[in-house]
C-alpha positions as semicolon CSV with decimal commas, in nm:
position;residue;x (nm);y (nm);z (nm)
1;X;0,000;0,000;0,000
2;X;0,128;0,360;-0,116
3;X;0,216;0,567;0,203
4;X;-0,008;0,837;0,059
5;X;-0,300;0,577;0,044
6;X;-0,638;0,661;0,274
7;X;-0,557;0,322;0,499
8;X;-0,176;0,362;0,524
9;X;-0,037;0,249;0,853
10;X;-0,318;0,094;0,940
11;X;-0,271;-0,230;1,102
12;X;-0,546;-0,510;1,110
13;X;-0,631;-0,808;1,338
14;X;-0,752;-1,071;1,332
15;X;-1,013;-1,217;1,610
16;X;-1,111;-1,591;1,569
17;X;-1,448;-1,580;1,680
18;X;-1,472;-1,971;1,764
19;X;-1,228;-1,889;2,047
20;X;-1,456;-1,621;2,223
21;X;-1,699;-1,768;2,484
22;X;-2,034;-1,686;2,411
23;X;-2,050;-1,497;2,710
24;X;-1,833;-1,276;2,551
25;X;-2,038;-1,243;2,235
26;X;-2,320;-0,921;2,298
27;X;-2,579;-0,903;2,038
28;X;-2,702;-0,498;2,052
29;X;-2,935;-0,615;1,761
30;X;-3,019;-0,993;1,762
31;X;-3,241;-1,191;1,531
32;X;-3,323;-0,798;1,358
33;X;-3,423;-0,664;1,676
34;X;-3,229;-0,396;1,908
35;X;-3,181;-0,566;2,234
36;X;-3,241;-0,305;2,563
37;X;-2,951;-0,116;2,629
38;X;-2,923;-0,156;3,004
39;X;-2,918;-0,589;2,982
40;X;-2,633;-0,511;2,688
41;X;-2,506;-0,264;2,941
42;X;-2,529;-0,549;3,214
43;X;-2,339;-0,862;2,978
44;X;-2,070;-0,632;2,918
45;X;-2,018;-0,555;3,231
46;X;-1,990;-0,914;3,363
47;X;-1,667;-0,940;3,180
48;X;-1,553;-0,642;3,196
49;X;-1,273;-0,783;3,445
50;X;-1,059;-0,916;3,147
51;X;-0,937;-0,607;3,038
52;X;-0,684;-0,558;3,301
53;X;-0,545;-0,900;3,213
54;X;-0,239;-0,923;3,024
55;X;-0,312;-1,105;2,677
56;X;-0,177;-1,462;2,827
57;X;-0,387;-1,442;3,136
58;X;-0,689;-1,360;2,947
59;X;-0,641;-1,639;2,735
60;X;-0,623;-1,909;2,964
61;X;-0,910;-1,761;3,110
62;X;-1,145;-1,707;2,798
63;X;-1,074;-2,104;2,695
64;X;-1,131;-2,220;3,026
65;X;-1,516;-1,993;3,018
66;X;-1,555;-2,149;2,678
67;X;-1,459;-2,535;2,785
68;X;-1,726;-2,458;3,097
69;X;-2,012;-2,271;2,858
70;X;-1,979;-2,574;2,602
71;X;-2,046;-2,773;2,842
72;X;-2,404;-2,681;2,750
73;X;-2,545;-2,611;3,176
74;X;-2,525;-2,381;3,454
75;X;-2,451;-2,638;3,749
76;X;-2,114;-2,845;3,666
77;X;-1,855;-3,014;3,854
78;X;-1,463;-2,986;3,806
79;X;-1,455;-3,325;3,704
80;X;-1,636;-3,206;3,427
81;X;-1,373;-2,915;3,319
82;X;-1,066;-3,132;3,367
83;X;-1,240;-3,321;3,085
84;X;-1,117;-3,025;2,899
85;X;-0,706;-3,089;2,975
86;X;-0,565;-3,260;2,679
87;X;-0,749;-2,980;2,492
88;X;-0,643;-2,722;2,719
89;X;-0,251;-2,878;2,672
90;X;-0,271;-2,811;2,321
91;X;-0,362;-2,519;2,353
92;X;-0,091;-2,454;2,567
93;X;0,204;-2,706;2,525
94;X;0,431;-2,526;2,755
95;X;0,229;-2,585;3,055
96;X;0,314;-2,897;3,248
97;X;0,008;-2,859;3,479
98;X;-0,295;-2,809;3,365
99;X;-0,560;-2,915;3,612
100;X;-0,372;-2,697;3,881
101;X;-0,461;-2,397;3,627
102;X;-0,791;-2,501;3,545
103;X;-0,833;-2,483;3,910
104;X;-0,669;-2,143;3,917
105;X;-0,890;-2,006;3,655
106;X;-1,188;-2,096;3,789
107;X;-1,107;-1,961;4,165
108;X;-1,040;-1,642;3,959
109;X;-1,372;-1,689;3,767
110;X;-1,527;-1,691;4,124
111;X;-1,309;-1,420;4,261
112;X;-1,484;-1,193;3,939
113;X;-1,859;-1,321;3,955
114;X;-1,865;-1,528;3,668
115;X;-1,916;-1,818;3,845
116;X;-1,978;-1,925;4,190
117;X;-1,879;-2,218;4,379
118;X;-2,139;-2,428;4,536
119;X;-1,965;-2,682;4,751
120;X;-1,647;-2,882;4,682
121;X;-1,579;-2,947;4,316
122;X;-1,907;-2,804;4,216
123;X;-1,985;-2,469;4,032
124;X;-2,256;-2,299;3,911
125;X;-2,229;-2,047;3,594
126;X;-2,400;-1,691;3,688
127;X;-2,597;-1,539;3,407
């Protein structure tokens, strides 16, 4: 591109869409209709906390929402996420120990309000 062209210096990205947790996904118009502004208002909000995260930390932590969200329920055990490691590992080949950072993630994922804990290995999402 010429330096004198409208878009020069311009840098693109790309964002791989299957990656983001639905969660993450906020319709303002869905199926042709303009959704309320204060529930849009409200989603956004509920992961709002990843923007302080440095891009490493927020990865971990957007594949582990998306491993728990395809799990398809609200209520689900941590049984259920280490299900998710050998994914998870190849996602991440440098990391040796994955359940201890699925475990992490999700104590953060508490910490933040996504999800809460409901007694010991079991989790409930909060929509």
């Amino acid at each position: 591109m010429a330096a004198t062209a409208r878009r020069a210096g311009w840098i693109g990205s790309n964002i791989l869409l299957s990656r983001v947790p639905e969660s993450g996904k906020i319709h303002i118009v869905q199926n042709g209709l303009v959704r309320d502004k204060e529930r849009v208002l409200a989603e956004w909000q509920k992961t709002l906390f990843l923007r302080n995260e440095s891009p490493e930390t927020r990865g971990w932590l957007l594949d582990v929402m998306k491993c728990v969200e395809s799990l398809g329920k609200r209520d689900f055990t941590l049984e259920e996420v280490y299900a998710f490691e050998r994914h998870l590992g190849d996602l991440y080949p440098g990391n040796q120990n994955v359940k201890p950072k699925i475990r992490q993630q999700l104590q953060y994922l508490r910490d933040r309000g996504f999800i809460e804990f409901i007694s010991r290995g079991s989790y409930r999402l909060r929509f």
